[in-house]
Structures are given as C-alpha cells and as structure tokens.
C-alpha positions as CSV (number, residue, x, y, z in Angstrom):
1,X,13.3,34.7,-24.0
2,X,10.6,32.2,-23.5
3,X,7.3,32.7,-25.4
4,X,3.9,32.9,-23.7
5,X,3.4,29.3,-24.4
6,X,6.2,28.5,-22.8
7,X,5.9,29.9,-19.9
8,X,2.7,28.9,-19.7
9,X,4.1,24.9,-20.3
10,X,6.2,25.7,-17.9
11,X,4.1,26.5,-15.5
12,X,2.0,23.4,-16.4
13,X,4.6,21.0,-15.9
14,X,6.1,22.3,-12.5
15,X,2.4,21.4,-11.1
16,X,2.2,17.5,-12.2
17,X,4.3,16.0,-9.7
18,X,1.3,15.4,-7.2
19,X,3.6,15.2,-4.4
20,X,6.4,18.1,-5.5
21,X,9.9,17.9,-5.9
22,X,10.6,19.3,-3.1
23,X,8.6,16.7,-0.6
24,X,10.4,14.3,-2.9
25,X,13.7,15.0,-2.0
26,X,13.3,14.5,1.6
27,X,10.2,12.0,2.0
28,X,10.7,9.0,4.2
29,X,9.7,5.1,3.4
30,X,7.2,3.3,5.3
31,X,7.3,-0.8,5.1
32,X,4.3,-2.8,6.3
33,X,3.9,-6.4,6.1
34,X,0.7,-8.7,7.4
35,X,1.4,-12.1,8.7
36,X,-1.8,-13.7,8.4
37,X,-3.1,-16.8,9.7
38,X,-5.0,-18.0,6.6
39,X,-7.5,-20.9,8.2
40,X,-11.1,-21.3,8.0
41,X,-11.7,-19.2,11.6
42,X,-10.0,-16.1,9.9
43,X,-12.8,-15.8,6.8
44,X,-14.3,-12.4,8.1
45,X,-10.8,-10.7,8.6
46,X,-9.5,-11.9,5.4
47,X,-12.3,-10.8,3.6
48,X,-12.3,-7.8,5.3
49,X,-8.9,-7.0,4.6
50,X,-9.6,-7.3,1.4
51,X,-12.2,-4.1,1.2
52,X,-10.1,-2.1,3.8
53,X,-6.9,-2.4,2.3
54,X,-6.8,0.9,0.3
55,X,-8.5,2.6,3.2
56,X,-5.6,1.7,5.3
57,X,-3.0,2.5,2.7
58,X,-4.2,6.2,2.2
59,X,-4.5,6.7,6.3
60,X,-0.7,5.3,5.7
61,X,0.0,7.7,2.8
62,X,-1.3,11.1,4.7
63,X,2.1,11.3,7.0
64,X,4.0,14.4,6.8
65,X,6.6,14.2,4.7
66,X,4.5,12.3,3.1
67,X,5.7,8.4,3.0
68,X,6.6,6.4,0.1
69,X,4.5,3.5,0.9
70,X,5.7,-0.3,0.5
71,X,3.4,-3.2,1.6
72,X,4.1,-7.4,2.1
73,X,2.1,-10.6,3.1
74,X,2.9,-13.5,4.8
75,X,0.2,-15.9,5.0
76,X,0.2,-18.9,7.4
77,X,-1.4,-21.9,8.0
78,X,0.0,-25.2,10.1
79,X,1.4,-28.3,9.1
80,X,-0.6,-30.6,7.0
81,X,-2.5,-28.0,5.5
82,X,-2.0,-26.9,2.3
83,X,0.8,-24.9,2.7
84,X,2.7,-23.8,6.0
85,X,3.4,-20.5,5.4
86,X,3.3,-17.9,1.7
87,X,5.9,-15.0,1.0
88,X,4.8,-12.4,-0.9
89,X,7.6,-9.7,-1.1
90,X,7.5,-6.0,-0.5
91,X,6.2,-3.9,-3.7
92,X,5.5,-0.2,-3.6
93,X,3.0,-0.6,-5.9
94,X,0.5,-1.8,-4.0
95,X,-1.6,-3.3,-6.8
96,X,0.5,-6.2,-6.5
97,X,-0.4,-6.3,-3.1
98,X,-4.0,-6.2,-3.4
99,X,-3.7,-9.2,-5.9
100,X,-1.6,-11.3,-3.5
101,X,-4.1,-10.7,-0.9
102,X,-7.1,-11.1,-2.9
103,X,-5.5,-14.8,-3.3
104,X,-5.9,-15.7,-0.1
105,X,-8.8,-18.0,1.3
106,X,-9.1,-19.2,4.8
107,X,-9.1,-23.0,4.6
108,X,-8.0,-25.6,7.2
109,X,-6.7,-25.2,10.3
110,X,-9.4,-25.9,13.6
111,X,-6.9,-27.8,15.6
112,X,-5.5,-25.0,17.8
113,X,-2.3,-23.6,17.8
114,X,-0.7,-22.5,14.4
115,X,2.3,-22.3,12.9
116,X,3.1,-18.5,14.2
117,X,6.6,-19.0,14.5
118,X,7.7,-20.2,11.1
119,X,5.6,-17.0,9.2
120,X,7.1,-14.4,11.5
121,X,10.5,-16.0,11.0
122,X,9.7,-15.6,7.5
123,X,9.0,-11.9,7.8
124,X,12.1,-11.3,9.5
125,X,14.5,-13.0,6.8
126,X,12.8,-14.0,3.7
127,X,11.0,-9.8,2.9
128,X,13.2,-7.7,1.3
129,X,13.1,-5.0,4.1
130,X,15.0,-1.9,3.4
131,X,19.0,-1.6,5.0
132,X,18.1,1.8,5.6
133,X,17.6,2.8,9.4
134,X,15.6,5.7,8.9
135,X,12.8,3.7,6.8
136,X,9.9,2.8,9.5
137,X,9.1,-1.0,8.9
138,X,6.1,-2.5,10.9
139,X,5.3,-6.4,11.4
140,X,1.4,-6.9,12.0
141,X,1.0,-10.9,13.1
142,X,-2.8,-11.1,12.7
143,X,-4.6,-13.8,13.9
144,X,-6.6,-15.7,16.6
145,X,-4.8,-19.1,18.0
146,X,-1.1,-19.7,19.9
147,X,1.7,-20.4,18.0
148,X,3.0,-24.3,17.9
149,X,5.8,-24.0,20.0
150,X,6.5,-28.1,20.5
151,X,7.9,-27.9,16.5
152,X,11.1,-29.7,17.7
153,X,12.6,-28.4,14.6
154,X,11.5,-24.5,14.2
155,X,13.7,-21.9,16.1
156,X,12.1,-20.8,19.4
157,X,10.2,-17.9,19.4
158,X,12.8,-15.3,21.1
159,X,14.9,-16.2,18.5
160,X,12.9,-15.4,15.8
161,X,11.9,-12.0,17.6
162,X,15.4,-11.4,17.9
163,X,15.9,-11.8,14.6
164,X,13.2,-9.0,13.8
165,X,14.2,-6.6,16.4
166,X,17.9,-6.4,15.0
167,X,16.3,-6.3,11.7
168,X,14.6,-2.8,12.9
169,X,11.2,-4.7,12.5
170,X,8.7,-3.7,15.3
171,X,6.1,-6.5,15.6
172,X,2.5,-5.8,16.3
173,X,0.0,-8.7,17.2
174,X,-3.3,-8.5,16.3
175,X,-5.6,-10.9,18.2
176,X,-8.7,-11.8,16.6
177,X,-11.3,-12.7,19.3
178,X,-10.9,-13.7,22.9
179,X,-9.3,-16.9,23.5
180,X,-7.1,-16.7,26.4
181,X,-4.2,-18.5,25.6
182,X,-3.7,-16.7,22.2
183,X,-3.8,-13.4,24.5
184,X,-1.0,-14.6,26.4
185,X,1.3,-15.8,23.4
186,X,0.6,-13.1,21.5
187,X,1.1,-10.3,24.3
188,X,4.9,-12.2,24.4
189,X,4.9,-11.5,20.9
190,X,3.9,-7.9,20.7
191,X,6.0,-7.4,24.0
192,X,9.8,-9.3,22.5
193,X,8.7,-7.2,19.1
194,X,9.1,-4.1,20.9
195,X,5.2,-3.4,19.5
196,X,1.5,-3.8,20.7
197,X,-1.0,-6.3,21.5
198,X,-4.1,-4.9,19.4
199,X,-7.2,-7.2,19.9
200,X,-9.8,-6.8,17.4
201,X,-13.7,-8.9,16.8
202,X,-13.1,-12.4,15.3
203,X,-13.9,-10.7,12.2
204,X,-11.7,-8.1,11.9
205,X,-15.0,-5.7,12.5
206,X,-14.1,-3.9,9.2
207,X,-17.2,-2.1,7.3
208,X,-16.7,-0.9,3.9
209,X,-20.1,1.4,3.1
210,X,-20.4,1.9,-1.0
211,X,-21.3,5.6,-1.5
212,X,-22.6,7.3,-4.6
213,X,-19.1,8.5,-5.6
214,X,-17.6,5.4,-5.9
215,X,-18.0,4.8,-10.0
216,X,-17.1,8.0,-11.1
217,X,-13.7,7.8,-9.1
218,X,-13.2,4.2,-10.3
219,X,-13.7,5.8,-14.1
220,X,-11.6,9.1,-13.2
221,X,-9.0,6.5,-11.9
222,X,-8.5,4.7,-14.8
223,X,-8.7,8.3,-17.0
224,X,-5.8,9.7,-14.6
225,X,-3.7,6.3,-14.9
226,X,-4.1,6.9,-18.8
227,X,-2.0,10.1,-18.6
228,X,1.0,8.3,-17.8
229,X,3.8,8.6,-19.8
230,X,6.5,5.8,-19.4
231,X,10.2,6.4,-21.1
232,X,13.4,4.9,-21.1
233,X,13.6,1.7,-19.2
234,X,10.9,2.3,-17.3
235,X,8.3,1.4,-20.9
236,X,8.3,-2.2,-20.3
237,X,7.7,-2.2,-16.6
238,X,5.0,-0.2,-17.5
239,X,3.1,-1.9,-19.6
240,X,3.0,-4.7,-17.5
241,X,1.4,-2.4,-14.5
242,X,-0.6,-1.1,-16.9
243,X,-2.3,-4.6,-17.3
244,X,-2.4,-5.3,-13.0
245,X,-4.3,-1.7,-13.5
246,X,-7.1,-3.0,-15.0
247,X,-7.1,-6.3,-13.6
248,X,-7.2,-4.5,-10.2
249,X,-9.9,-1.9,-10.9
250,X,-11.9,-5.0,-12.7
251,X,-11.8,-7.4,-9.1
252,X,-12.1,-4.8,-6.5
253,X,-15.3,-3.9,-5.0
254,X,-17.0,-0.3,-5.7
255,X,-15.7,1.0,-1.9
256,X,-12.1,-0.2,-2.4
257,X,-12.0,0.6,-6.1
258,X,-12.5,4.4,-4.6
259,X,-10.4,4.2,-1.9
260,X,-8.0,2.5,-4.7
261,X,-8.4,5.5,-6.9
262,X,-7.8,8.1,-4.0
263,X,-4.9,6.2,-2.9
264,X,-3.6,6.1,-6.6
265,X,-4.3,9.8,-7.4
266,X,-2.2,11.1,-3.5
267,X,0.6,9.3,-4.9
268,X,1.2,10.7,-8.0
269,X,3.1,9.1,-11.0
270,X,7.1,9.0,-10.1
271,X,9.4,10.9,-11.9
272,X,11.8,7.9,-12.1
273,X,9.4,6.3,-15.1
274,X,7.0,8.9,-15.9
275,X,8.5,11.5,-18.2
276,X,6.1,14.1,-17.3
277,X,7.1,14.4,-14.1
278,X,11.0,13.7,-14.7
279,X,10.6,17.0,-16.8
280,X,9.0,18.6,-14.0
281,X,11.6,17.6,-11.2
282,X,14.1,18.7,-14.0
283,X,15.8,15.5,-14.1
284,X,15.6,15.5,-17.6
285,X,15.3,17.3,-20.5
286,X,12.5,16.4,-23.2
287,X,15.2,17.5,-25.9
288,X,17.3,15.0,-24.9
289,X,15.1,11.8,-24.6
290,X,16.3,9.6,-27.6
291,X,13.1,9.0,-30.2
292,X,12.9,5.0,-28.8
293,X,12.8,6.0,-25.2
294,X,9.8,8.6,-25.8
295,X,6.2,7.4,-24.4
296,X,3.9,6.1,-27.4
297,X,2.1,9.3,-27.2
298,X,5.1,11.9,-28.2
299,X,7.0,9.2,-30.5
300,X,5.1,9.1,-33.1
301,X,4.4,12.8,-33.4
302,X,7.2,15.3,-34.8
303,X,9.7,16.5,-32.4
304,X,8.7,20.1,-32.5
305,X,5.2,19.5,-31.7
306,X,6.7,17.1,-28.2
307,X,6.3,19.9,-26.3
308,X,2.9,20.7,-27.1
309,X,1.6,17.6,-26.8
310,X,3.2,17.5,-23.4
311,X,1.6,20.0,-22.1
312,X,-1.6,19.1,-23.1
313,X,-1.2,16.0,-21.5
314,X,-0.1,17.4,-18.1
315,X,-3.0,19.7,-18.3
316,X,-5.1,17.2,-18.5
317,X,-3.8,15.0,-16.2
318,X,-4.0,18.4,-13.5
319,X,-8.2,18.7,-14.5
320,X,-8.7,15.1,-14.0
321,X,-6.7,15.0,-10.4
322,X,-8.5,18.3,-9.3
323,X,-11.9,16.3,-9.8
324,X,-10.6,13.9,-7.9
325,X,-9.9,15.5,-5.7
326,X,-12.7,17.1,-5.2
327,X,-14.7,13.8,-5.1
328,X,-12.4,12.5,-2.2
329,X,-13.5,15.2,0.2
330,X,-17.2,14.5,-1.1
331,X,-16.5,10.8,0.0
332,X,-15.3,11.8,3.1
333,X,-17.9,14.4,4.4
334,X,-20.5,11.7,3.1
335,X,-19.0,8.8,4.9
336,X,-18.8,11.3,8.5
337,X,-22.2,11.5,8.5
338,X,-23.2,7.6,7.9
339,X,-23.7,6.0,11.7
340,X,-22.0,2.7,12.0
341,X,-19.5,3.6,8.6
342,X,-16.4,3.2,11.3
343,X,-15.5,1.1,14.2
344,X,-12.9,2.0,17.2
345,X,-12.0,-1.7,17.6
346,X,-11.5,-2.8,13.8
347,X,-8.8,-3.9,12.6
348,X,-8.3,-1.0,10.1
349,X,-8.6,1.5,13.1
350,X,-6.5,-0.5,15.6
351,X,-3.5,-1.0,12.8
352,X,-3.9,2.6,11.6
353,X,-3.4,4.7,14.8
354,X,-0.6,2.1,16.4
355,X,1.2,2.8,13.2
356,X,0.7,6.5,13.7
357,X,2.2,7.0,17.2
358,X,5.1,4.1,16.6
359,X,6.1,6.1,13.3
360,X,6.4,9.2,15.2
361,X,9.7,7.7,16.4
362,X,10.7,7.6,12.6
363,X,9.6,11.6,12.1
364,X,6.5,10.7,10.3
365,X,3.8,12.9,12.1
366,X,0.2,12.4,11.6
C-alpha cells in the first residue's frame, strides 16, 4: 500500500510533463526552414527576425496536438560575396537556431538578382528533413530581388522545385518590398512549390514592444531551466545546452528573451533526457537508474532519500511553470491593448497564418 507521501509524489510527478503523456504519444512534427537572402537591402528583416523569432515559434507551438517544433536556415548571398549560400541544419532545440540567426548580417549584394536558386536547392537536399510523410515541413524563401537564372552551371529552377516538392517540402516566398520583377519570379516560386507568394514591407514590418513582464520571465526562465534533471546518455548533451542556455538568455533582447521563456516553458523538458519526466511517462523507473546515470542533484544524495528529493524538485519545477504561466497571459492581455504592437502585413503575421491553414492538410488545427 502506498504511503501518503507517496501518493502524494505520485501525484506530483504525473503533472511535470508540461505537455502530458498522452499528447506525447500521438503529437505530430512541424519543420520550418528560412532561406534568407543575407545582403545589405535585407538589414530590417534580418534584424527583425531576430526579435520575432520566439514569437513565431510559440504561434508554431500552439497547434493541436501540439507540434514538436524543428527549425533551419539557409542564408544566401550571390557570387563574389562572401559566401554564396550558409546551411544551418534542423534542431528542435531552437536555441541553436536563434544563435545561427543571430550570426547573420546583411552585407553585399546591390547588383540585382541573387543567387535564389542555389539556397533553395540547398534546402531541398542539404537539411536533414524528416522521411516521415505525416511531418509538415515548410520552405519560407525570404527576400526582395530575382533569382540569377543565367548561372550556366546551377540546375534550373523547376528542377530544383522539383526536387522539394517530391521531398514533401511546400515552398513559400516571401517578397520584401515591391520590385516587379522579384514579384514575378518569386510568384513562379511560390506557385512550382505548391505554397504562397506572401509580400511583406522591405523591412519585414516586425515590432517587438518590451513590456513590464519581460525580466521576471527571463529570471523565471532560467529558474525553470534549472529544474532539469538530465540522466543516462542524455548528461553530456545536456550540459552543453545548458551553456547555449545562458548564452541565449544573455544576447537576446528583453521582448524575445520573454517570448523565449514562454516558448521554453509550453514545451516542457522531454522525457527522453529529463528523468523527471521519464518517471512521469513511466518509461522508467527511478529504482532502476544506475548511480552514474542519476542527475547531479539525486547522485550524490542516499538512494532512499532519491525519491524525496524528486519530488521536491518536480514541485518546484510545477510553482515556477504556474507563474509562468500566469505572467504569459499578463503579457498577452497587455500587448492586446498597445495600438501599433502588431501588423497584418509583417512578416511574422504573413508566415504565421500561411503556416496555419497549409498545416491543416497535416491535421495540425489552429
């Protein structure tokens, strides 16, 4: 018969999967990569893209089921720039993402056409895109001049859509300004990608507004990220995202250091490296995790007080996420009533709700 602390533990540990083992089971995997054109006319976006990021991933992350979430860059310049193109691979955790992108500076370019075709030839062959067919994987080509299409060398553009579309990739383009003849190529684009021609201001139009909840998230982040509790193999791989962690929450900005932390906090640790919630998923058993595989915080302490300590931890990890919580819907009902705090044709908008009707077709409903 189990004790009143038991149950109690019990009952604990079944609540610190954030997204529940039962959503677990069936959730599906969205993949999103950017191929952006990296040269001096494409400052604003860039920059922009850098403060919206998080915002877009939780507007991502709020699908029922709710998504696992990977993101990838391509960035792209011309020849005789500095580089042609840059492949940064798919990673779920999307503070390697960020880093890539916060990389990026626009630099070169101003002779027209770029080199469109060898980046999204890139994203169709050199990303690690999932075989899977029910996994949604989106293609946004964002920039604002024709691709080179006189590159005796480079395969023609149909081909390379080809490639994507029997890949599963659709391909979005997203226009920045008005120049006609980028409208036309990049129409094709979205059109032979089976996707949407999304034109946006030449700066992307993005607004990130600080609010007065932004620090205390940041700090409740990096409290909540402190409850993790890394076994087995996963110990090493977690030390080292421990590290991006705080490199992250140190470079970001106060609005995408809160988006950062709500987007952190909806996704929960995974039970595939966090023993907590392996223990709630029951996919394992705390008895039976050898002494070297325990987290630092239950190694050192005697087995019979594991348990204990456990629990404590998962209850604290529950406190800090129900603050959190709490603080997101403060951040939202504060940002509803700023004027100006969102624009219909920003590029954070425009990518959001094409991605919500095209993953639809997957089963993801927003």
């Amino acid at each position: 018969m189990k004790t009143r602390f038991g149950l109690v533990a019990a009952a604990l540990l079944a609540a610190v999967s954030f997204a529940g083992a039962a959503e677990t089971a069936v959730r599906p995997s969205v993949e999103v990569v950017f191929v952006i054109d990296t040269t001096s006319s494409m400052s604003g976006l860039i920059e922009g893209a850098k403060q919206r990021i998080w915002a877009i991933a939780n507007e991502i992350s709020k699908g029922r089921p709710a998504p696992r979430v990977k993101m990838g860059l391509v960035a792209f310049k011309d020849k005789g720039d500095s580089y042609v193109t840059k492949v940064f691979d798919l990673s779920e955790n999307l503070d390697n993402t960020y880093k890539d992108l916060m990389t990026l500076s626009a630099e070169g370019g101003g002779d027209g056409p770029e080199h469109v075709i060898a980046a999204l030839d890139d994203a169709a062959t050199k990303i690690s895109w999932s075989s899977d067919p029910k996994t949604f994987k989106v293609v946004y080509l964002v920039g604002d001049a024709p691709p080179h299409q006189d590159y005796t060398e480079a395969p023609t553009l149909a081909a390379v859509m080809q490639k994507a579309v029997r890949r599963g990739l659709i391909v979005n383009s997203v226009q920045c300004g008005a120049d006609g003849q980028t409208t036309v190529a990049f129409s094709q684009i979205a059109r032979l990608g089976e996707g949407r021609l999304l034109p946006v201001p030449q700066d992307g139009g993005m607004i990130a507004v600080a609010t007065p909840f932004d620090d205390r998230m940041a700090s409740l982040s990096a409290k909540l990220e402190g409850t993790g509790l890394a076994f087995g193999r996963g110990k090493a791989a977690a030390g080292a995202a421990g590290l991006l962690a705080a490199s992250v929450r140190g470079m970001a900005s106060a609005p995408a250091a809160a988006e950062r932390a709500e987007y952190k906090a909806r996704k929960g640790f995974d039970a595939e490296s966090d023993l907590a919630s392996a223990v709630a998923e029951n996919r394992v058993s705390l008895k039976d995790v050898k002494a070297d595989e325990l987290p630092d915080a239950l190694r050192e302490i005697p087995a019979e007080k594991r348990e204990a300590r456990l629990s404590e931890i998962t209850a604290e990890r529950k406190k800090l996420k129900n603050e959190m919580d709490v603080l997101v819907a403060q951040r939202a009902s504060w940002l509803k009533k700023q004027s100006g705090a969102k624009r219909a044709d920003s590029f954070d908008t425009r990518l959001v709700d094409a991605l919500k009707v095209q993953a639809a077709k997957k089963g993801i409903v927003y």
